[in-house]
Backbone bond lengths (Angstrom), bond angles and torsions (degrees), N, CA, C in turn:
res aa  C-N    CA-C-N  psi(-1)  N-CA   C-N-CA  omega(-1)  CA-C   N-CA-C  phi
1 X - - - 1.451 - - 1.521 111.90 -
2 X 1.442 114.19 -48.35 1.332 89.64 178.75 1.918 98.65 -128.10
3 X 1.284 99.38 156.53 1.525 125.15 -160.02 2.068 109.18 -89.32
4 X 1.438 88.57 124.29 1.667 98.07 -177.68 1.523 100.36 -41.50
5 X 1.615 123.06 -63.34 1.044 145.76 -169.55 1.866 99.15 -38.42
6 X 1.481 111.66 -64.87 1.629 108.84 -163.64 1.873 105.61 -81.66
7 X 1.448 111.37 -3.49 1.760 97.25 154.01 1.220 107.84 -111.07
8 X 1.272 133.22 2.11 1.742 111.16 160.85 1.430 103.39 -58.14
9 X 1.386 107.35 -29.77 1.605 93.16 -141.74 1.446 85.69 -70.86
10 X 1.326 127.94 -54.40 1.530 146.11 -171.93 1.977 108.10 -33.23
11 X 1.500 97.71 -48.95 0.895 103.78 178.58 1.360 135.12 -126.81
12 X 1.503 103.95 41.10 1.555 115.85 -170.86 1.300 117.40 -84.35
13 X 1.463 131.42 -10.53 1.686 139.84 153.35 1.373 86.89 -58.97
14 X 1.349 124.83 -73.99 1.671 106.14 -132.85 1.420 100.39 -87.32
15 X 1.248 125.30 38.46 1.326 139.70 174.26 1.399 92.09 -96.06
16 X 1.156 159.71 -76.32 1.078 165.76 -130.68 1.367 110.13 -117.35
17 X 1.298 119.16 -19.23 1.645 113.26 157.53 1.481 101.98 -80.53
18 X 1.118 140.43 -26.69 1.303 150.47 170.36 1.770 118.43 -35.25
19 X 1.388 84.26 -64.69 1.889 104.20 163.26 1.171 106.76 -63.28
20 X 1.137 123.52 -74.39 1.527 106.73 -161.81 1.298 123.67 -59.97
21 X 1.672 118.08 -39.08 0.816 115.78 -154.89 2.451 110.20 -77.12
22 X 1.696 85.43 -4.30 1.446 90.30 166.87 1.484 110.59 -107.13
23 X 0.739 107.39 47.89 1.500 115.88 173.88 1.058 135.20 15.52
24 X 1.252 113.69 30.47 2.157 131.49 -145.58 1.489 108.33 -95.03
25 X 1.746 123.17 -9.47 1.320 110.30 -164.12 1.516 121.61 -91.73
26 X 0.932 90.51 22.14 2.249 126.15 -168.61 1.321 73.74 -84.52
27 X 1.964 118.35 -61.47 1.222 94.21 -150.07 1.369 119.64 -85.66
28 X 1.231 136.76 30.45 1.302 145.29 -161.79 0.941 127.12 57.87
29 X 1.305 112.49 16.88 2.067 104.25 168.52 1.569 110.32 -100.29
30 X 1.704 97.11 151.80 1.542 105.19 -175.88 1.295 92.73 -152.74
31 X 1.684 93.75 141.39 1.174 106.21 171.83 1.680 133.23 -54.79
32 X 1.467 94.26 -19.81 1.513 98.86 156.69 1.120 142.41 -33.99
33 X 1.740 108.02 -38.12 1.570 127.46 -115.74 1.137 84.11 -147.11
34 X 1.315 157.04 47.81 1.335 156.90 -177.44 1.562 117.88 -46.09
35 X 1.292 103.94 -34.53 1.342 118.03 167.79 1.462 122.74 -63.50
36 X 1.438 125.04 -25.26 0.902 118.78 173.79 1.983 138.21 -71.44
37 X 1.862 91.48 4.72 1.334 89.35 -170.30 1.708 71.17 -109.44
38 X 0.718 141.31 64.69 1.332 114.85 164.17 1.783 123.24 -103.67
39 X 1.359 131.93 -14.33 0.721 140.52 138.59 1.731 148.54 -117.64
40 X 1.710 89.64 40.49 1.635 96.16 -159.66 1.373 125.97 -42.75
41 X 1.480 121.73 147.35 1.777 118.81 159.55 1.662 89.69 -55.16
42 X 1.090 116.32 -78.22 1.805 109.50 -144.95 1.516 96.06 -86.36
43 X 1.594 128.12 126.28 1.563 145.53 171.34 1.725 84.24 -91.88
44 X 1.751 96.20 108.58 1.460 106.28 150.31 1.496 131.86 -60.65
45 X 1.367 161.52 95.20 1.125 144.07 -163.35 1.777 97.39 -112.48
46 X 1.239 99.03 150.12 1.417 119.76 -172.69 1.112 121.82 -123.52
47 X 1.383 141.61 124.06 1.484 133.31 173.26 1.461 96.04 -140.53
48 X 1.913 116.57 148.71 1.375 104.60 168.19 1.589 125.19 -95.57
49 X 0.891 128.83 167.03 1.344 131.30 -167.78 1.760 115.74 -67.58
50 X 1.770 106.22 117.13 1.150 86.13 177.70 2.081 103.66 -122.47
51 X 1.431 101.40 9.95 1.178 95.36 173.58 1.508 85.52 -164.81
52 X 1.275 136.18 169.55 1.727 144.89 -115.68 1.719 84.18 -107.10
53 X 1.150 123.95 140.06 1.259 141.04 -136.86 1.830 107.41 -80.34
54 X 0.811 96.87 -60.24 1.770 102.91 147.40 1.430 114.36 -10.43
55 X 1.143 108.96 -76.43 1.649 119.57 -178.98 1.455 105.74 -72.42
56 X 1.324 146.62 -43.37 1.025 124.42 143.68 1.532 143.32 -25.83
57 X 1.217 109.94 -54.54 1.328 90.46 177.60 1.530 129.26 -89.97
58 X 1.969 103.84 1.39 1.219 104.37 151.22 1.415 137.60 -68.82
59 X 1.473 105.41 -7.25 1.386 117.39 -172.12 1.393 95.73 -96.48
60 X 1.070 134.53 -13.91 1.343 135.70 -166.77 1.769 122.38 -114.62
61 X 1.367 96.49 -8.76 1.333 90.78 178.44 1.346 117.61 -92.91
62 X 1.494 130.16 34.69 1.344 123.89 160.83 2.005 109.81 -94.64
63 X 1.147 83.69 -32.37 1.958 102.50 166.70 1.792 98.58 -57.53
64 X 1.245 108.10 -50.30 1.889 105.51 -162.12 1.499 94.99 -75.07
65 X 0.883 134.77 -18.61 1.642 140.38 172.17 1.153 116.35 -77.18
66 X 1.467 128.45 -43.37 1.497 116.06 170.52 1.657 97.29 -60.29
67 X 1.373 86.21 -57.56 2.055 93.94 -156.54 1.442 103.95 -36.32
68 X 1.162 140.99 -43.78 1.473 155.37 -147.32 2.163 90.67 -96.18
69 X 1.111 89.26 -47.36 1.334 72.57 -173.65 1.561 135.14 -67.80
70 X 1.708 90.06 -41.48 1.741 112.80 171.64 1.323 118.94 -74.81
71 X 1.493 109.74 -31.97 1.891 109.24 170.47 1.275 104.63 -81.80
72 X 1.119 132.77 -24.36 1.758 125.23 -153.22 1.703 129.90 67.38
73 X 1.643 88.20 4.85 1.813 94.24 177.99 1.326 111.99 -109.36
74 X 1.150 111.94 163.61 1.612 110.57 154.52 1.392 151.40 -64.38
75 X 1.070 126.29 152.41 1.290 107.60 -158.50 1.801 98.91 -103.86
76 X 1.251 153.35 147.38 1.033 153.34 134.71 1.586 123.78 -76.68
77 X 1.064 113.28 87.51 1.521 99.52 -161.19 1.767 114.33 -82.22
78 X 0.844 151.78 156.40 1.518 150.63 -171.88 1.522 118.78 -168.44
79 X 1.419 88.24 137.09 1.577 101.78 179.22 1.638 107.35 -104.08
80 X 1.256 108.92 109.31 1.723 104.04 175.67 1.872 109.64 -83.17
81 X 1.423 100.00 178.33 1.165 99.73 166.13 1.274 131.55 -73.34
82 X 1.292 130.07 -41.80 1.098 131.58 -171.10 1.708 115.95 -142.71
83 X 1.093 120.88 147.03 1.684 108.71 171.20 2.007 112.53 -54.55
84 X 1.167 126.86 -27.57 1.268 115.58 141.71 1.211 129.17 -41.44
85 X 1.322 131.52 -44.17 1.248 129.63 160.20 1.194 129.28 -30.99
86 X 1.481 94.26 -79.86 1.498 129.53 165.62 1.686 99.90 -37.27
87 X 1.116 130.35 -69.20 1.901 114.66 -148.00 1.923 84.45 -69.09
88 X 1.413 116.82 -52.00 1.565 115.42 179.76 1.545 117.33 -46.20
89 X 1.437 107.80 -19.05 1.643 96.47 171.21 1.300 100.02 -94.73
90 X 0.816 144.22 -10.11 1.700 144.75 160.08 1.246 101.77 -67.71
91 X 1.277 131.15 -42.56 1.506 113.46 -147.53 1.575 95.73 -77.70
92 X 1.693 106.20 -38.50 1.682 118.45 -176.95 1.378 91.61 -59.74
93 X 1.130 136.93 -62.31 1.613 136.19 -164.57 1.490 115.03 107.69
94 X 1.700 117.05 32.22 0.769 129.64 -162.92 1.441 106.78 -118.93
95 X 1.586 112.62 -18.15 1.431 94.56 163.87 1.760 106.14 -109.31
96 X 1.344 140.44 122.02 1.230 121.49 -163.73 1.708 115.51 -68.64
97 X 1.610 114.78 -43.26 1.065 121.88 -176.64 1.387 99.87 -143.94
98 X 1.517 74.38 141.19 2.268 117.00 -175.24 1.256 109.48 -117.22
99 X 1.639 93.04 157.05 1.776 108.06 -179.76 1.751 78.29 -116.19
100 X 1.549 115.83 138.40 1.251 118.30 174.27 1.493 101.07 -126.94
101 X 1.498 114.17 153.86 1.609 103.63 159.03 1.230 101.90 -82.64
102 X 1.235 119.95 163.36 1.634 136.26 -170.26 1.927 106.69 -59.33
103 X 1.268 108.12 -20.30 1.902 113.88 168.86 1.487 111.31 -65.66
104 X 1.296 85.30 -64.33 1.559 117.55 -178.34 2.032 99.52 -22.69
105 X 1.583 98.47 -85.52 1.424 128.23 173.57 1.269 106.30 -17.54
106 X 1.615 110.00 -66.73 1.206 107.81 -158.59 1.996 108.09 -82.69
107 X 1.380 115.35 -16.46 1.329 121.80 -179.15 1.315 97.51 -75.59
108 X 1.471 137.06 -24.41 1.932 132.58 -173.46 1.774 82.15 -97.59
109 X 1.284 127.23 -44.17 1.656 103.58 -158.85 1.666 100.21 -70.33
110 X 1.069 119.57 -59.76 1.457 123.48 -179.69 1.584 123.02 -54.53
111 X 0.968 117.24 -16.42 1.383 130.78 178.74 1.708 103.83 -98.09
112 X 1.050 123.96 18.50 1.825 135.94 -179.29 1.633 114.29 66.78
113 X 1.044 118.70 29.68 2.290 107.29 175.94 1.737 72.61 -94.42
114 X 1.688 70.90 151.79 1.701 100.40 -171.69 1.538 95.56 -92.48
115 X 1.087 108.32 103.66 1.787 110.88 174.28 1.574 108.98 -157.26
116 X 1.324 106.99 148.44 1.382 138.99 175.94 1.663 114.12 -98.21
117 X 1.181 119.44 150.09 1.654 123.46 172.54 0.932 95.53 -101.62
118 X 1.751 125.41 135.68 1.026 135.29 175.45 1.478 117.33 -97.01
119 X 1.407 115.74 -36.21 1.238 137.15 167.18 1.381 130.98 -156.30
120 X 1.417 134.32 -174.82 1.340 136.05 153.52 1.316 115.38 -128.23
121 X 1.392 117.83 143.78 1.606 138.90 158.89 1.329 104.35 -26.83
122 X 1.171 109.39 129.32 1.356 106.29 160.76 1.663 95.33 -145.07
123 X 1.907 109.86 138.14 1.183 114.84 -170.62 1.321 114.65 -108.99
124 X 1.142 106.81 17.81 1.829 128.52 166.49 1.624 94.95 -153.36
125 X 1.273 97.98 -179.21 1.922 113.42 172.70 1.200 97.17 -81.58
126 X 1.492 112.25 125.01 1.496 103.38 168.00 1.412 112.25 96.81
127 X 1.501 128.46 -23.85 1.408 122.93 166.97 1.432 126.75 -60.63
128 X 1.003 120.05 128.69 1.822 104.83 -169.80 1.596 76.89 -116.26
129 X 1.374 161.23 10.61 1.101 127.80 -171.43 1.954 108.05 -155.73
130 X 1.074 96.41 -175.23 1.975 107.49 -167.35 1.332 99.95 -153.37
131 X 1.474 109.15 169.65 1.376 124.63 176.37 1.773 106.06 -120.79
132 X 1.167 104.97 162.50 1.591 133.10 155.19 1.622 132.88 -80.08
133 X 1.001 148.27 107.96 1.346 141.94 123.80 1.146 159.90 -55.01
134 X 1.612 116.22 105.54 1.481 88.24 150.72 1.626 140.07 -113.08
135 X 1.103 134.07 146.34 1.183 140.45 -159.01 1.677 118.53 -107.12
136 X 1.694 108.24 146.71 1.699 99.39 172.13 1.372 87.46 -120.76
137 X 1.513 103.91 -172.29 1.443 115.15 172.84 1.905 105.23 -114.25
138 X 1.565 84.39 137.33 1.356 89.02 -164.32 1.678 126.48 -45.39
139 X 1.252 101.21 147.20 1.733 99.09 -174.25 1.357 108.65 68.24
140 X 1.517 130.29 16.47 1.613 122.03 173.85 1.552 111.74 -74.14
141 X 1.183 126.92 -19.72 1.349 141.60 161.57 1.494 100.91 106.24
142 X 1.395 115.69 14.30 1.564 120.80 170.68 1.314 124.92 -81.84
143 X 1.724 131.72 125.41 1.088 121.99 -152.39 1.807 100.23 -121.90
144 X 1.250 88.85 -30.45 1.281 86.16 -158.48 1.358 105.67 -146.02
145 X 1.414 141.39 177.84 1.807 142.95 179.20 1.355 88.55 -56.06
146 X 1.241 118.14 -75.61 1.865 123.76 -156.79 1.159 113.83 -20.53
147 X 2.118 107.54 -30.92 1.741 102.35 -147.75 1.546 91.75 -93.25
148 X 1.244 125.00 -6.47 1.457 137.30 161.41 1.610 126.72 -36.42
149 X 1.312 105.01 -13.08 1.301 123.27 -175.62 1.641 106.02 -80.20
150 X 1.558 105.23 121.74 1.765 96.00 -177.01 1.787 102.36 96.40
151 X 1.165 125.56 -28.21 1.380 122.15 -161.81 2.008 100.22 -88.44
152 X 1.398 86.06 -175.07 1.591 105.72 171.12 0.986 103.85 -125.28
153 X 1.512 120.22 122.68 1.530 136.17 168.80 1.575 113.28 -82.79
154 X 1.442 119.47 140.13 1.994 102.05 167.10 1.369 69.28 -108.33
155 X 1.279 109.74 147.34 1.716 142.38 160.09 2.097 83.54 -104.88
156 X 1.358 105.87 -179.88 1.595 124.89 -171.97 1.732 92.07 -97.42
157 X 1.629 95.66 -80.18 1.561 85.16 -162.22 2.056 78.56 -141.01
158 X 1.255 106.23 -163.88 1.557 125.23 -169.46 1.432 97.56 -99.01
159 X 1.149 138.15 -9.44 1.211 131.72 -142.80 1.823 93.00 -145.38
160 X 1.230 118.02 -2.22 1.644 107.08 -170.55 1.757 90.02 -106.68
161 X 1.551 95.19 158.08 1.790 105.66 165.41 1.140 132.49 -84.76
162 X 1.162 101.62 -44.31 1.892 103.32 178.65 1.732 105.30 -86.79
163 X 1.709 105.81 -13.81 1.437 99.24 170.78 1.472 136.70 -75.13
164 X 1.208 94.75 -33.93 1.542 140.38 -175.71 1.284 123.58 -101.09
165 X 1.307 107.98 -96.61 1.833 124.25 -170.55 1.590 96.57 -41.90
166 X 1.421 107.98 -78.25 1.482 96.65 -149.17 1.731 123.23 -83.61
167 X 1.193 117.10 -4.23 1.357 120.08 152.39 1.810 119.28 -72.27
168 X 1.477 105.22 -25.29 1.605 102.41 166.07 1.678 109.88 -69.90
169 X 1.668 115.81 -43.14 1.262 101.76 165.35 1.440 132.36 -34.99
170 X 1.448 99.40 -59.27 1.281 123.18 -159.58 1.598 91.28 -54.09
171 X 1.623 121.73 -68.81 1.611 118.50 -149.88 1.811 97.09 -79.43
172 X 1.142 114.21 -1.19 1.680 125.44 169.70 1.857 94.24 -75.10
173 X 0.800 126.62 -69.06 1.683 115.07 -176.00 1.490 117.51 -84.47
174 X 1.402 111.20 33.62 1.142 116.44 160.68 1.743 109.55 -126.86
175 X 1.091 96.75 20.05 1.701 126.35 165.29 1.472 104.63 74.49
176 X 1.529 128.02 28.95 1.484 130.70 174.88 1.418 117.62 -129.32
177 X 1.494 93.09 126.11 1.604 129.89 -162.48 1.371 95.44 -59.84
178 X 1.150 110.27 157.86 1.592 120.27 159.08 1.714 104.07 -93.22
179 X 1.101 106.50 119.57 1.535 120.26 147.50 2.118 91.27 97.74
180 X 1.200 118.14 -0.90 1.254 107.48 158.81 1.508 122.60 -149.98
181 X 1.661 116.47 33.30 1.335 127.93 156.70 1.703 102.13 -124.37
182 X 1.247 116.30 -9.28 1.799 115.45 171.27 0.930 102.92 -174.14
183 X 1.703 136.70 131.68 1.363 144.47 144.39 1.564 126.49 -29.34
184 X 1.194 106.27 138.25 1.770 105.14 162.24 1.025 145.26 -121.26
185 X 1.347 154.30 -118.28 1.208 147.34 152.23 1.879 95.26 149.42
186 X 2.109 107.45 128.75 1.108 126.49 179.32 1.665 97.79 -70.72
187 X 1.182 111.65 139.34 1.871 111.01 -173.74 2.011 93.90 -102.88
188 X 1.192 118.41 -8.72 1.456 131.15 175.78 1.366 118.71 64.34
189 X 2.144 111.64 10.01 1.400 131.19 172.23 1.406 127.69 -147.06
190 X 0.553 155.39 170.98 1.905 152.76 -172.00 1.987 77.94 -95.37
191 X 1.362 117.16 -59.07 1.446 117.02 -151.31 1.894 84.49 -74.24
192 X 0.955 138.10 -53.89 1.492 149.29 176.62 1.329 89.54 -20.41
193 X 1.291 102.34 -75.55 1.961 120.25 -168.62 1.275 109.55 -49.47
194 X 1.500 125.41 -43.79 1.570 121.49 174.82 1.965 116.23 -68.22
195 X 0.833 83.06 -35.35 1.658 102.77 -170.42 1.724 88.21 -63.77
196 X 1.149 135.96 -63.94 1.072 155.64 -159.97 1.834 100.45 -45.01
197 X 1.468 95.99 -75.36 1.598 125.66 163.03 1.550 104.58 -26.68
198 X 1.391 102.40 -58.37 2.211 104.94 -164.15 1.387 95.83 -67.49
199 X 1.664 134.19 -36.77 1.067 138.33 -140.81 1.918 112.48 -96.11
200 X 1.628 93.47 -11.65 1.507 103.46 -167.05 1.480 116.49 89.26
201 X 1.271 124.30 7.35 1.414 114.75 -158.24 1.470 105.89 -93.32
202 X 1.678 107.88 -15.11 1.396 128.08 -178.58 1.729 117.87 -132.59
203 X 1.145 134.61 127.40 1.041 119.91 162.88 1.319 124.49 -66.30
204 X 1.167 129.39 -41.82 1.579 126.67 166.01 1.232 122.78 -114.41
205 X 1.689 142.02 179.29 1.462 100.62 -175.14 2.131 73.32 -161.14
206 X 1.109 110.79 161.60 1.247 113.69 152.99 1.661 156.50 -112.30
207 X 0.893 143.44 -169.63 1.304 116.22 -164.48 1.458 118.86 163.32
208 X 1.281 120.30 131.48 1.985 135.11 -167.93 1.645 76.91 -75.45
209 X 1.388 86.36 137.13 1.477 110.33 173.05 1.542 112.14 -71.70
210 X 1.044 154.55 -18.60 1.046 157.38 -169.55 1.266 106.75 -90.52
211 X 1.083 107.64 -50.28 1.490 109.62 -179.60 1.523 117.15 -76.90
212 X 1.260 124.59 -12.64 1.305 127.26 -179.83 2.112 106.40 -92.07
213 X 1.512 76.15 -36.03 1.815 76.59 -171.80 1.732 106.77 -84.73
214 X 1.659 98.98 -4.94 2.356 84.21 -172.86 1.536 68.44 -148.80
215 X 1.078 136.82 -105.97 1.304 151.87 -102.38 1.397 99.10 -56.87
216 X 1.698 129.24 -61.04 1.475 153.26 167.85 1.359 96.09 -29.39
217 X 1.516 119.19 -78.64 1.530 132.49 -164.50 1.369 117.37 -59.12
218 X 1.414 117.60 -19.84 1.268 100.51 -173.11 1.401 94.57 -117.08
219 X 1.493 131.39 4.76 1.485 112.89 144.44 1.399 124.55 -104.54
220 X 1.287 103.75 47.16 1.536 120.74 167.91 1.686 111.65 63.96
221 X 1.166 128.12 10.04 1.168 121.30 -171.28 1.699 108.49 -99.09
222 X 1.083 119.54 27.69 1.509 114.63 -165.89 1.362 96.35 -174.43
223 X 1.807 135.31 165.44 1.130 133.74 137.80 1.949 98.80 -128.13
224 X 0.738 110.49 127.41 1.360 108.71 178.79 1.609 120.80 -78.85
225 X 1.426 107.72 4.48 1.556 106.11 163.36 1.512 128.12 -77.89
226 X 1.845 93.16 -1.25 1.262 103.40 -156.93 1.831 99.33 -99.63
227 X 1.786 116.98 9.66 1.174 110.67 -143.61 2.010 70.83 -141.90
228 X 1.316 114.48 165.48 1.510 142.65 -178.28 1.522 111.52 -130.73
229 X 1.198 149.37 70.42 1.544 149.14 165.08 1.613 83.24 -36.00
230 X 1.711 91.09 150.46 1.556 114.88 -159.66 1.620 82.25 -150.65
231 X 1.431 148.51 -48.17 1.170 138.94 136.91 1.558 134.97 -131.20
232 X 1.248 103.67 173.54 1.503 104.33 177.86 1.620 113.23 -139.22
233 X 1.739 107.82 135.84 1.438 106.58 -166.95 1.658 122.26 -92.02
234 X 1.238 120.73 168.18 1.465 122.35 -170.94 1.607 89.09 -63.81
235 X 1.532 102.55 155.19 1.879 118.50 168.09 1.940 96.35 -27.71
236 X 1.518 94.28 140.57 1.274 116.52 173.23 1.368 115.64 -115.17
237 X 1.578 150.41 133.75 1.604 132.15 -136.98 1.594 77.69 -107.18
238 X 1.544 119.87 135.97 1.214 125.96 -154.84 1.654 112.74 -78.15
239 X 1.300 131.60 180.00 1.485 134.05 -150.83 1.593 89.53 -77.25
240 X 1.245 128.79 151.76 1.330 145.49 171.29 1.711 105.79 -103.66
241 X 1.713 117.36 142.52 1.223 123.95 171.80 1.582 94.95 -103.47
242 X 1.221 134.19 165.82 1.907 144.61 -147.31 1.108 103.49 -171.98
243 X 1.414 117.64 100.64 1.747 117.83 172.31 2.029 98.32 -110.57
244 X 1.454 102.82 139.95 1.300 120.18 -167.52 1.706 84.95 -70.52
245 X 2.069 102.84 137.70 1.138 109.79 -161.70 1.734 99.40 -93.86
246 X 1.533 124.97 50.34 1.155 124.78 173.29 1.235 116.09 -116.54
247 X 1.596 116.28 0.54 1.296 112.52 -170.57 1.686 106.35 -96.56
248 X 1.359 105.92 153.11 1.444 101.29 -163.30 1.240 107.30 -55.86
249 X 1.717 117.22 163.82 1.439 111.14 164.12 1.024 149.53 -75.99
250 X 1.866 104.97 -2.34 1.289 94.90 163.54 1.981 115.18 -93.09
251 X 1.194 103.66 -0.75 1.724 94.01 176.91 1.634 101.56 -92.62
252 X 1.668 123.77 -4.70 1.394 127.35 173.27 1.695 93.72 -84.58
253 X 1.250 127.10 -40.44 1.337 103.44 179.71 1.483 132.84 -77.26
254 X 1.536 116.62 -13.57 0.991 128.54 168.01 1.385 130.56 -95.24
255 X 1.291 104.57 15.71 1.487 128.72 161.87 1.503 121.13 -94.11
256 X 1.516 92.12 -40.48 1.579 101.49 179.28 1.677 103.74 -61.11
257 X 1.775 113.31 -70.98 1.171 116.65 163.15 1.532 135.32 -21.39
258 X 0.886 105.57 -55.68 1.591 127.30 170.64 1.998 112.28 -35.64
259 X 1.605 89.79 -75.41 1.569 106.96 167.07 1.562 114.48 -70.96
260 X 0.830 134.41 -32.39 1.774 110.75 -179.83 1.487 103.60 -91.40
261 X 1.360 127.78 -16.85 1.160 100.41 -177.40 1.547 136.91 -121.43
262 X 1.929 82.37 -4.27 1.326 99.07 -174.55 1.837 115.96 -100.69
263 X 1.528 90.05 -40.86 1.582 110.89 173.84 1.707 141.39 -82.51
264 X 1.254 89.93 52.33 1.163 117.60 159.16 1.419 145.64 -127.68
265 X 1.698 145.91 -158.28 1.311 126.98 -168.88 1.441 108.22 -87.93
266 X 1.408 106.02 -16.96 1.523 104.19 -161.86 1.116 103.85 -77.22
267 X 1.697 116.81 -57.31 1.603 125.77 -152.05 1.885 96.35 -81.54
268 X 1.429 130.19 -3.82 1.093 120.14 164.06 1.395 135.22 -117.08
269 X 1.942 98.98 16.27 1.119 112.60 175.94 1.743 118.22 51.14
270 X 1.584 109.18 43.51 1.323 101.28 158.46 1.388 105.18 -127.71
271 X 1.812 114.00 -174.56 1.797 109.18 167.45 1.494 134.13 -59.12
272 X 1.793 112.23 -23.91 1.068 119.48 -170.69 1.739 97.95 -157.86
273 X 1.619 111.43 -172.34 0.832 132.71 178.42 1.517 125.49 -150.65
274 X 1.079 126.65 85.43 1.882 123.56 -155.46 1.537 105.79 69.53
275 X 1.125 131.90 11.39 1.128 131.27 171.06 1.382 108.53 114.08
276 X 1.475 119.37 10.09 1.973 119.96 -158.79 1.778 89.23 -148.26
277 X 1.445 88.14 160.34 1.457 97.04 169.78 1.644 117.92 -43.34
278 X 1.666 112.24 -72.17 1.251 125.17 174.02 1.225 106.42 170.32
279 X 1.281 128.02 -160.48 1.574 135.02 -166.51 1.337 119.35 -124.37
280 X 1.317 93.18 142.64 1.963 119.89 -173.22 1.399 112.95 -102.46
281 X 1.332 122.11 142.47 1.005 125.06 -174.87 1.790 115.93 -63.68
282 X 1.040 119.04 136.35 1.690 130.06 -179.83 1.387 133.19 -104.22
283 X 1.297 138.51 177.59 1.082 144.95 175.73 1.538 107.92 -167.22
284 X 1.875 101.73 134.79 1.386 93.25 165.93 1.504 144.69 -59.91
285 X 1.510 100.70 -0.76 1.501 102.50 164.63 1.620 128.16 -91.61
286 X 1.569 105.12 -1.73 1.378 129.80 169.44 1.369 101.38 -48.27
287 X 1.703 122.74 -40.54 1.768 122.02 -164.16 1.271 100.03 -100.24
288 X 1.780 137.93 -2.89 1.268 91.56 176.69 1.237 136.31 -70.07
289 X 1.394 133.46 -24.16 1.365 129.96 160.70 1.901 113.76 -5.41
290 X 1.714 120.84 -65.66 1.556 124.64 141.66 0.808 121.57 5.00
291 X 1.434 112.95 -78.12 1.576 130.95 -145.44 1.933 83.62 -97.16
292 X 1.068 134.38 -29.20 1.625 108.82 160.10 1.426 135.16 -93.27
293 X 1.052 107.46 0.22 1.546 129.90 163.11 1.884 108.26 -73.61
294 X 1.478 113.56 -53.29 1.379 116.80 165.43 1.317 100.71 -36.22
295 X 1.746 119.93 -78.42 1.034 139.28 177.23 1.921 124.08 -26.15
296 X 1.419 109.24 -34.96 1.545 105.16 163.56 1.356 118.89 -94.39
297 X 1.609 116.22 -30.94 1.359 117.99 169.28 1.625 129.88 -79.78
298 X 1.648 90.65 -0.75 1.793 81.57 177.68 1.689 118.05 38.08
299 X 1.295 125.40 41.97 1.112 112.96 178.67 1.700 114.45 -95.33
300 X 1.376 126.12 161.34 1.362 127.86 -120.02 1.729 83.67 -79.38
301 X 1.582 113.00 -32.70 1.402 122.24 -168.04 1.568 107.06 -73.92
302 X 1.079 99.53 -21.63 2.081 93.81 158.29 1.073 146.84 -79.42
303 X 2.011 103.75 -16.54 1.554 103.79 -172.86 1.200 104.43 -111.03
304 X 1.392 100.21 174.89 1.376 142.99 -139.92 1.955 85.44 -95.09
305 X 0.897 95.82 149.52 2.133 98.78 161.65 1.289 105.74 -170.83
């Protein structure tokens, strides 16, 4: 469905800010050389930034603790810039394992990076799924999509689902165009996009429900009394983890293991884990739902050219 050729082009800068900016070619891997990640000491892991990096990797280091413990390697943990980043450090083979949103995933798997799902988010036991937002700021006199007409939307990034895809659905069957029934602008964060919204910089803004209703609020970066939901989307098939499919199989199986069974709230006896219960086992046919949602919205980040 969609063509190596029409996301290089999309994302052929942050291909190369991608590399450098992880600084990995010290350690001798090249994208040349595919073979060379195949049994690394240090497992690069990648996630993009959805709140200031700090707090990230406090949210994340109960994940870098299994991983480290059950592989025996290290973890490199990293925040790229963008999910462009992210699928381009996959494609080089330079980041081994990614947190993707479920767009993301399916725009690097279908577009040829050699990667596997290792798991999905799950924000209870047993949740396979999330919602979308979009949001006004209170008292903006916005009630509903329609009044969207004339406004400025922040979407997250081009490449996220609940940032992107399915709020473009949404104001698409409420018969408004992108880019000539309301302006937009990528906010390059879920917290970006809210901030944006409180600040006036956006009239509506969007945003993963989880993160707007716990994750945001309870690291002070948001109060959500300060915000009006205007809608909310059908179940979204939850975030996928992606380890580059070059690493041997037994450090791919003990990755898989690792994350579904170890990294979560239960088996480590805390409240959360990255902000969610922990992770369920996946399959790439878990996302097509995505890849037919692309398919009714024709949106520009799905097709083919």
């Amino acid at each position: 469905m969609f063509s190596h050729t029409t996301l290089s082009r999309r994302i052929a800068a942050a291909a190369a800010a991608a590399v450098t900016a992880l600084g990995l070619t010290a350690c001798g891997e090249s994208a040349a050389n595919n073979n060379a990640a195949t049994d690394p000491e240090t497992i690069v892991f990648g996630v993009i930034p959805y709140e200031n990096a700090n707090s990230m990797a406090q949210l994340w280091q109960p994940v870098i603790d299994v991983l480290e413990r059950e592989t025996g390697k290290t973890i490199d943990f990293q925040v790229v810039t963008d999910y462009a980043a992210l699928i381009e450090g996959q494609r080089a083979k330079t980041v081994h394992l990614a947190m993707y949103g479920p767009l993301s995933y399916v725009l690097a798997k279908d577009s040829g990076v050699g990667i596997v799902p290792v798991a999905s988010e799950a924000y209870a036991q047993g949740e396979p799924s999330y919602k979308s937002y979009l949001v006004t700021k209170v008292g903006s006199g916005i009630e509903r999509l329609e009044d969207l007409r004339g406004k400025q939307i922040c979407f997250v990034d081009p490449n996220s689902t609940s940032g992107y895809l399915y709020p473009l659905g949404a104001l698409a069957g409420k018969g408004l165009k992108e880019k000539v029934d309301y302006s937009h602008k990528y906010a390059g964060g879920h917290d970006a996009s809210m901030l944006a919204v409180r600040d006036g910089d956006c009239d509506a803004g969007a945003v993963r429900d989880t993160l707007f209703d716990k994750v945001l609020p309870e690291q002070g970066e948001i109060n959500p009394a300060d915000y009006e939901k205007i809608w909310t989307s059908e179940p979204i098939v939850n975030s996928p983890m992606a380890m580059i499919d070059t690493l041997s199989p037994d450090l791919q199986e003990k990755i898989v293991d690792a994350i579904t069974t170890e990294a979560n709230a239960t088996a480590l006896g805390v409240d959360a884990v990255a902000g969610f219960w922990g992770f369920m086992p996946t399959t790439d046919e878990f996302y097509n739902p995505i890849r037919e949602i692309c398919r009714t919205t024709q949106a520009e980040i799905c097709k083919t050219g």
